[in-house]
N, C-alpha and C positions, 0 to 999 in steps of 0.2 A: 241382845241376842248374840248367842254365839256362829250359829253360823247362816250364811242366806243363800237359797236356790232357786233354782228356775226349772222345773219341766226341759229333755232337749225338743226341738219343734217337731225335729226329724221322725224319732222314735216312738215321741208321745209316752217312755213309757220313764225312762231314766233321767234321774237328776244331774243336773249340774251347775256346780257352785256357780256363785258370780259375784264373787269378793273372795281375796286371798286370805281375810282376816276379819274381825267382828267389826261389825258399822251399825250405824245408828238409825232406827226406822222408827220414824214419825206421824203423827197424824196432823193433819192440814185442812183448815177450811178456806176452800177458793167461794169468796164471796161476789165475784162477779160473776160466775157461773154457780153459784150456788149449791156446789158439790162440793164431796169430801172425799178427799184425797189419803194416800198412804205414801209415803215419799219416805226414800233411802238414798244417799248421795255416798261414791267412795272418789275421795279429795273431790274433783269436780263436774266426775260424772256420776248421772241420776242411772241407777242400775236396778229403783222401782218406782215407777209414776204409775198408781193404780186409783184410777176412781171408782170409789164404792157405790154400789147400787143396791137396791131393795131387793134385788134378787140371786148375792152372793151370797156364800157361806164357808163359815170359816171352820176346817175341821182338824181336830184334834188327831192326827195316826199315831202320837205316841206319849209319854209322858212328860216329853220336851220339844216334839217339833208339832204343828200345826202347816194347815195349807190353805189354799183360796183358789178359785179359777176370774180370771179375768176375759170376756169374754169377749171384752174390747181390743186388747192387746194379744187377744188368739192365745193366750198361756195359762201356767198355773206355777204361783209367786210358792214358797214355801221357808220357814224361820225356823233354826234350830234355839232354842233358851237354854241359860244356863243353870235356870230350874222350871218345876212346873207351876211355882208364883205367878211367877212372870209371866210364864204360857197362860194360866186363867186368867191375868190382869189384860195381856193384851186381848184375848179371846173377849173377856168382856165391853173392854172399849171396843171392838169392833162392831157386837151386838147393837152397843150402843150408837156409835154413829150410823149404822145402818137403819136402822128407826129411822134417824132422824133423816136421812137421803130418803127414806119412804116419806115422810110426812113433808118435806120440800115438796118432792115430787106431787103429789095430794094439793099442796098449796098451790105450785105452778098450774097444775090443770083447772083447779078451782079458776082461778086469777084468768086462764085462758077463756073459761065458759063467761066469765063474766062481763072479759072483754066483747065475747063474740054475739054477747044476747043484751037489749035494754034491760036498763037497771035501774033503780028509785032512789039506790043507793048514793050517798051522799060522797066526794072525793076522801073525806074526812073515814070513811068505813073501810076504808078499801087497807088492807093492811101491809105491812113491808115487809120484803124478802126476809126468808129462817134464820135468824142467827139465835141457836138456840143457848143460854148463858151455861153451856158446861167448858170442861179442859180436857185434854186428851193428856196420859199419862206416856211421856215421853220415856224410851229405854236407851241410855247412853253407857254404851260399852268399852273399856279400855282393851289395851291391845291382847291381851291374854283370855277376855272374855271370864275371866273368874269371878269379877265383879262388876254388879251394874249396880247403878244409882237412878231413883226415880227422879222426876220432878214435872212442875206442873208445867204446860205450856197452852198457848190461850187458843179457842179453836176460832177465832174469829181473825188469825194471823193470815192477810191474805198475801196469797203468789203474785212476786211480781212476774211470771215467765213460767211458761208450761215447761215444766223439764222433760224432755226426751230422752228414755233408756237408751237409744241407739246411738245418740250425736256428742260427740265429745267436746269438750271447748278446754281453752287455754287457760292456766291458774293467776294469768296475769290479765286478762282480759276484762273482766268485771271491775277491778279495780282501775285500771283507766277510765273504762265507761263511765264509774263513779266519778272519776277526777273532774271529766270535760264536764260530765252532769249537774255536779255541783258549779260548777265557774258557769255555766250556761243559767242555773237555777237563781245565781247571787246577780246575773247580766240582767236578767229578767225583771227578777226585784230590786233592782236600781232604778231599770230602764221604764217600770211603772210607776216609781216615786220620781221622775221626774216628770213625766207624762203627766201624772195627777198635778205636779208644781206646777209643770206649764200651763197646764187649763185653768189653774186657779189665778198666773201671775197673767193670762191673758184677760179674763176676765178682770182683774184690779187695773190693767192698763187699760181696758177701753172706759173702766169709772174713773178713772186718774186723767184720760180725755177730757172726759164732761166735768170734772172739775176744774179742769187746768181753761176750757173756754168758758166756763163760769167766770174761773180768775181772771180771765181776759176780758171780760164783757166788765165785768166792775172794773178793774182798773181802766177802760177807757171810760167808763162813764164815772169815777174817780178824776180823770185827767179831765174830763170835763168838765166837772162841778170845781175843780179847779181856777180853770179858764173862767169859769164864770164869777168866783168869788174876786180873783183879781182885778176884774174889771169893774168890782164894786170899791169902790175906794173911799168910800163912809165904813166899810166895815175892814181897813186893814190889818188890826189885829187880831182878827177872829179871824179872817182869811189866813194868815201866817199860820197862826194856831193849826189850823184843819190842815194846811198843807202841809204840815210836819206828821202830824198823824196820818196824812195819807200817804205822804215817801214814805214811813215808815210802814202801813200795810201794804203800800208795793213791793218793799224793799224783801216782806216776811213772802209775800207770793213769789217774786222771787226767787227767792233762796228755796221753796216749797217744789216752784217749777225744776230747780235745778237738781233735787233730789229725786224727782221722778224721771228725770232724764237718766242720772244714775243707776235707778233702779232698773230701769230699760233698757241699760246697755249688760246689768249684771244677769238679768232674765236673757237678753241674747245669748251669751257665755255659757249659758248653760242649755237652752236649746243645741249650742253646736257639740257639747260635751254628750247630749242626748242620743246626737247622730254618731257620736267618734262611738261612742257603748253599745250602740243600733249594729255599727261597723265590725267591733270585734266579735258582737252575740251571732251574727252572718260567720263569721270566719269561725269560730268554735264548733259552728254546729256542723260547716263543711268538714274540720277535723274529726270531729265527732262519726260523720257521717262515711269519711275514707277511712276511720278505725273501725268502722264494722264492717265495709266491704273486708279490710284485709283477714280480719279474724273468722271471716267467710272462706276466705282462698285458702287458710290456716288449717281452717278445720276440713276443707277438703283434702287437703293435702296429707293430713294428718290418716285422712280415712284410706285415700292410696294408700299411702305408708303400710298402713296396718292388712288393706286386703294383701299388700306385697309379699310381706311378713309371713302370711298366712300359706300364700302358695308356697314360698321358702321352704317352710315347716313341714309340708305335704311331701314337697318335694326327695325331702333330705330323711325322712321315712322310708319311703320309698327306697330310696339308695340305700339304706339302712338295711332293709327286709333282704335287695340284692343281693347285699356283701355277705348276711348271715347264709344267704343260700348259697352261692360261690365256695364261701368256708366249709360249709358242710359236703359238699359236692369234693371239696379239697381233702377234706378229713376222709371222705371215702376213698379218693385216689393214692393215698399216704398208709391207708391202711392195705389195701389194694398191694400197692408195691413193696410195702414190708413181708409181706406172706409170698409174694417170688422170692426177694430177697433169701427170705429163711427156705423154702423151698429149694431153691438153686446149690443155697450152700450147702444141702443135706444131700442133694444130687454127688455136687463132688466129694463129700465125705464117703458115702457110699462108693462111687468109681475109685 
């Protein structure tokens, strides 16, 4: 599109731009609310978040501009194109998704009655939220607006964040968000593959128990049957014999015990490594969580700034209107005293 307006609120009758240049206006499906959206962003403010309803309409007043009333937002959106293609392209996806906001609509109230009355109906009948399988034909503008280029984009792209026309936010903000986001998202899935480790290496330690006093129970009863073979002294060579195979599976339980000892201390290390991840994912999120206070104070501050500006502007009109009056008030005094001037001198010429 080449250019985008707004209805003023005051007038109701006249337009005013709300971009100094061609910006890119999209269509969106919010799949948690199940509406469809119309969204314009210029750099990082949203300047149209319009949800369509079954009972908008989008009108054509010329060969290249078209409008809407929005009845949520108290306004009326309006797009200039840089042909009338484009005008009927957009004109028809909006057709299009409006249907489909009417038959959501239909389906939620459907879904509402059936909540609210007995039904025979099986869980398996009951159907899921509209995602209906089209694309909305995206119009991306360069900065002269002479040329636009289509392309497909998918309507089941959902919103992370209701964009607000009126609230401005910072061009560095989001990308921090993302930054903490991502190190809090990688803290998370550590901090559940070890949780998952732990519960698996707890459970192998309480069966690594019951084996370990199995191991114990035969080797004393090993060390027993020991005792008892020596004492037989008709049988000292087969006694020899078995007590060599028996140090020796002592020796293997053993060495068996002392690996699970091992393992037990290598499962601690990592419980404590559990809680040091536990530790920093707490401090992330507290950073996380004092970056969006500040980009709160940001944006307030941002919004003073701007109503400041605004008086500024008022003010210095004003002055402005003054000065030209003064001037003119001076232009009369100038001309005023030039006409004595000439006057007086024609006086003395005369005497």
């Amino acid at each position: 599109m080449e250019a985008e307006e707004m209805i003023d609120p005051n007038t109701k009758k006249n337009w005013m731009p709300t971009s100094k240049h061609a910006v890119t206006v999209s269509y969106f499906y919010d799949s948690t609310r199940n509406v469809y959206r119309i969204i314009s962003l210029d750099g990082s403010k949203a300047i149209i978040n319009s949800t369509i309803t079954p009972n908008m309409t989008f009108t054509k007043t010329s060969h290249k501009f078209g409008q809407w009333a929005d009845s949520r937002a108290n306004t009326v959106y309006g797009l200039g194109f840089s042909s009338e293609h484009h005008l009927a392209k957009f004109a028809e996806k909006f057709a299009e998704y409006k249907e489909a906001a009417r038959m959501a609509k239909e389906k939620s109230l459907e879904k509402m009655e059936l909540a609210s009355s007995p039904s025979q109906e099986s869980p398996a009948d009951i159907h899921s939220p509209l995602t209906p399988p089209v694309t909305a034909d995206l119009c991306r503008i360069n900065g002269t607006g002479d040329d636009v280029t289509l392309s497909d984009v998918s309507p089941n792209s959902m919103l992370q964040s209701d964009l607000s026309p009126t609230t401005p936010t910072l061009a560095h903000s989001p990308a921090t968000n993302k930054h903490w986001e991502a190190e809090l998202a990688a803290l998370k899935s550590n901090n559940a593959k070890l949780t998952a480790a732990l519960l698996e290496s707890t459970a192998n330690v309480k069966q690594w128990k019951q084996q370990l006093a199995a191991y114990q129970d035969e080797a004393e009863r090993l060390h027993k049957r020991v005792s008892e073979l020596e004492s037989q002294s008709s049988q000292t060579n087969v006694i020899k014999s078995q007590k060599t195979e028996l140090n020796q599976t002592i020796e293997e339980l053993e060495c068996t015990l002392k690996a699970k000892e091992e393992e037990m201390v290598r499962l601690k290390e990592e419980v404590e490594n559990a809680k040091q991840l536990q530790t920093q994912k707490d401090e992330l999120t507290k950073k996380l969580e004092d970056t969006d206070l500040r980009n709160k104070e940001l944006e307030e501050q941002l919004a003073d700034l701007e109503q400041r500006l605004e008086s500024s502007q008022v003010d210095q009109e004003s002055l402005r209107k003054n000065l030209k009056t003064l001037l003119e008030i001076l232009d009369g005094k100038i001309f005023e005293l030039t006409e004595l001037r000439d006057n007086l001198a024609k006086l003395i010429e005369d005497s």
